[in-house]
C-alpha positions in Angstrom: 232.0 -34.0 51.2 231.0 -37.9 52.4 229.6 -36.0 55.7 227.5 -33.6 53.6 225.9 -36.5 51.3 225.1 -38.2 54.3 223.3 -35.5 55.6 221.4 -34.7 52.4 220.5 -38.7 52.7 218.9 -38.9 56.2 217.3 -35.4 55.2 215.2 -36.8 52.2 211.8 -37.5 52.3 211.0 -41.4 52.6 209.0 -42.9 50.1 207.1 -45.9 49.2 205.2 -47.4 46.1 202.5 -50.0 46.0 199.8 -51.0 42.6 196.9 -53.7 42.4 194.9 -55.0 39.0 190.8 -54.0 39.6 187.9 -54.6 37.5 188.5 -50.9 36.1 186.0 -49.5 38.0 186.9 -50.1 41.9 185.7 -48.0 45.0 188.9 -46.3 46.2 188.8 -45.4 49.6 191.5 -42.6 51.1 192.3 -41.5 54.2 194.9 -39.1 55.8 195.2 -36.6 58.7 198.4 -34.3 57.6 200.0 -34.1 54.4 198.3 -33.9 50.5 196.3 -36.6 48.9 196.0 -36.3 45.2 193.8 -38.6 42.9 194.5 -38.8 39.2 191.9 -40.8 37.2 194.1 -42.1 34.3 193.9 -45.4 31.5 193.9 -48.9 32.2 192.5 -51.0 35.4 195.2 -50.4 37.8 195.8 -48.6 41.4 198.9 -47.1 41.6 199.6 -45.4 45.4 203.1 -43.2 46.0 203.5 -41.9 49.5 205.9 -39.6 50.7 206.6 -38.9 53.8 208.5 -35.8 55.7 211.7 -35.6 58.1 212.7 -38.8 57.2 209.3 -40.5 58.6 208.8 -44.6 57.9 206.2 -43.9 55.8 205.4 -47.5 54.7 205.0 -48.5 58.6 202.3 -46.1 58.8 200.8 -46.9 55.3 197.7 -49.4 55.4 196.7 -50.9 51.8 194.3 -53.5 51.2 192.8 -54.6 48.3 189.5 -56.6 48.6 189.2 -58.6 45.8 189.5 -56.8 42.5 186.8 -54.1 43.2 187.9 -52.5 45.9 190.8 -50.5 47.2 191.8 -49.1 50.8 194.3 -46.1 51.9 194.8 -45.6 55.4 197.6 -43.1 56.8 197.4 -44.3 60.0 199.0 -42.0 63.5 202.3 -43.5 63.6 202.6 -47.2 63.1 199.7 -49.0 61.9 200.9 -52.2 63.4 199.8 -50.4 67.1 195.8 -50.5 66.3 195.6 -47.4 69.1 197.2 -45.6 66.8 195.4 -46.4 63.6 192.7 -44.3 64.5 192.7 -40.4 63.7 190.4 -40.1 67.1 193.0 -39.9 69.3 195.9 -38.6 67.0 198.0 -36.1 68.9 200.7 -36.2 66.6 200.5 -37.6 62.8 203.3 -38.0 60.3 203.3 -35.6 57.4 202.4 -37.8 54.0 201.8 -36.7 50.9 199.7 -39.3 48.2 199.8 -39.3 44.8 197.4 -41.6 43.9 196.4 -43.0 40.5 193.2 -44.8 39.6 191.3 -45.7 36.8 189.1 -42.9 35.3 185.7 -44.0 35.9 186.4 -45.6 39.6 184.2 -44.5 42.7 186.2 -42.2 45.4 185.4 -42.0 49.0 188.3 -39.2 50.3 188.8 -38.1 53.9 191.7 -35.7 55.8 191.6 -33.9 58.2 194.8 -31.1 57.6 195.6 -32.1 54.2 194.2 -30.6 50.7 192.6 -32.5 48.3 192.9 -32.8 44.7 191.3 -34.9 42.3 191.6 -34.3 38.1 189.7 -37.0 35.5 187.8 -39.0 37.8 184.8 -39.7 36.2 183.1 -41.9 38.8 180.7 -40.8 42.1 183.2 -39.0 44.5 182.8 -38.6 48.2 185.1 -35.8 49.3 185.6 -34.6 52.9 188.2 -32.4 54.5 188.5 -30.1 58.3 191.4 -28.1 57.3 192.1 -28.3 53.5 190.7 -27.4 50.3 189.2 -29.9 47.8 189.6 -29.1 44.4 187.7 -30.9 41.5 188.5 -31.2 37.7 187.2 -33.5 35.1 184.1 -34.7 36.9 181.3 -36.5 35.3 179.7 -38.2 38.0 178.0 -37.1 41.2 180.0 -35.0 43.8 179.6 -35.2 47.9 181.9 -32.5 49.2 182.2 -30.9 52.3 185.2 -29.0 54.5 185.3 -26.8 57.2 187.7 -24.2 56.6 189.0 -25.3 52.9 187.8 -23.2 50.2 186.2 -25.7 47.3 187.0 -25.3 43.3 184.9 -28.0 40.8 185.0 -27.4 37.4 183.7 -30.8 36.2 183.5 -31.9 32.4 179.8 -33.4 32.4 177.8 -32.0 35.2 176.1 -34.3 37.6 174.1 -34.3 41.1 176.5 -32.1 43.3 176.4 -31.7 46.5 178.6 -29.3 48.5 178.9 -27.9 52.4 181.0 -25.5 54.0 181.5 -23.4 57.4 183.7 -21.0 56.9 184.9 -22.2 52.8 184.1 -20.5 50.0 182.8 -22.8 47.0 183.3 -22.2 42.9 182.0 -23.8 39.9 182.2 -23.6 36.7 179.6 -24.9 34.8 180.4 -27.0 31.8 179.5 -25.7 28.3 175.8 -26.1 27.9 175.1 -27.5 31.1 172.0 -27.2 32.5 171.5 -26.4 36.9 169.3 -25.6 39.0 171.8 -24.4 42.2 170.1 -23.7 45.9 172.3 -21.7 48.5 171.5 -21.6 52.1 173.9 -19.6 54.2 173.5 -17.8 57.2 176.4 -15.3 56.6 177.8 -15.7 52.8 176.9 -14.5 49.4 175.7 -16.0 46.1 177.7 -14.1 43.1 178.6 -11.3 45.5 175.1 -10.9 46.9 174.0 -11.4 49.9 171.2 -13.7 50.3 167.1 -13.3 51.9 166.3 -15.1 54.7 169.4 -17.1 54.3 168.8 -19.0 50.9 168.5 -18.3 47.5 167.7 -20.3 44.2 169.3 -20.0 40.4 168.5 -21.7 37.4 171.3 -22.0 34.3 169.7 -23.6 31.0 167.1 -26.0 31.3 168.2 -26.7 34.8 168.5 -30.6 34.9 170.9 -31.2 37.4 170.6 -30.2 40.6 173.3 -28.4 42.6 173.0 -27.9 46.5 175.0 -26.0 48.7 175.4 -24.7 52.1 177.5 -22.4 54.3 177.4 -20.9 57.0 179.7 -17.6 56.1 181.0 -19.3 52.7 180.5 -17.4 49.6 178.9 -19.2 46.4 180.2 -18.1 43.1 179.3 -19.9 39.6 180.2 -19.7 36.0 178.2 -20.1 33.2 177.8 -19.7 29.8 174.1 -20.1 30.4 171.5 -17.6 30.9 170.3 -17.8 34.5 166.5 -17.4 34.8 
């Protein structure tokens, strides 16, 4: 019985916990090669960042935070310990540790998110996000501010509360939004291979307009399809 809990011990995931005071509206930076990062915008003026690692990894040896001032916030998974600065670059990283972020921020901070294997999900942010992934999808919800996104492979999902300028690039990922009640949007699609609403596009681009198409919405593929919902009529 001792021999099994001891097992079940060395098999659980490591963990470790960290939160900082900010203005209430910081720039949260992320980065991570392999895992899941995940951004929840919530009350209050705090950062609060839980990491989790797999197979028993030291996840808080490979955990950079560093707060810089009360305005902004960094998140660095580094390739093994960050302590070894060749190894707190994602250049050379042959072999990163598995760590899943739940991070929590206040609702109208500023995001700039990066992975490289790892999906990423951010709900009630209401601040300007930068979002970039290789190999993972990105997933929006609750958006009110402008939206950078781009992946490789990852399919993207926004459905944002208040549309703003939005921005979004893909090779191979397939991109949908949904269009908040009312929202105006004037959407441009260049793709060499994909399809707008499940037709394929003239000379590789195509333009829409929903409502009074205030807010412009850009995006390009290069065999990603583009699919949008709206209540609006598109002219």
């Amino acid at each position: 019985m001792i021999s099994t809990l001891l097992l079940v011990l060395a098999a659980a995931p490591a963990s470790y916990t960290w939160s900082g005071e900010t203005t209430g509206t910081p720039e949260v930076n992320i980065s991570n090669v392999k895992g899941s990062i995940q951004v929840e915008g919530v009350e209050g003026k705090t950062v609060s960042v839980e990491a989790r690692g797999e197979d028993g990894a030291d996840v808080k040896s490979s955990l950079r935070i560093e707060k810089e001032g009360d305005g902004e916030v960094d998140i660095q998974v580094c390739c093994g310990p960050c302590s070894d600065s060749k190894k707190s670059s994602f250049n050379s990283c042959s072999n990163p540790p598995a760590v899943h972020l739940v991070v929590k921020v206040p609702r109208a901070a500023e995001l700039d998110v990066s992975a490289v294997a790892a999906p990423i999900k951010v709900s009630g942010v209401t601040g300007k996000q930068e979002l970039a992934a290789v190999d993972g999808d990105i997933s929006v919800r609750g958006s009110r501010g402008k939206l950078e996104v781009s992946t490789v492979n990852g399919q993207v999902d926004l459905l944002p509360d208040a549309l703003a300028r939005t921005e979004v690039s893909t090779v191979a990922g397939n991109v949908k939004l949904k269009l908040p009640r009312g929202a105006g949007a004037q959407v441009e699609y260049a793709s060499v291979g994909g399809k707008f609403n499940g037709r394929g596009v003239t000379l590789g681009s195509a333009e829409q307009r929903y409502g009074n198409g205030e807010n412009q919405v850009d995006v390009s593929t290069v065999s990603g399809a583009l699919d949008i919902q709206s209540e609006e009529v598109s002219k």
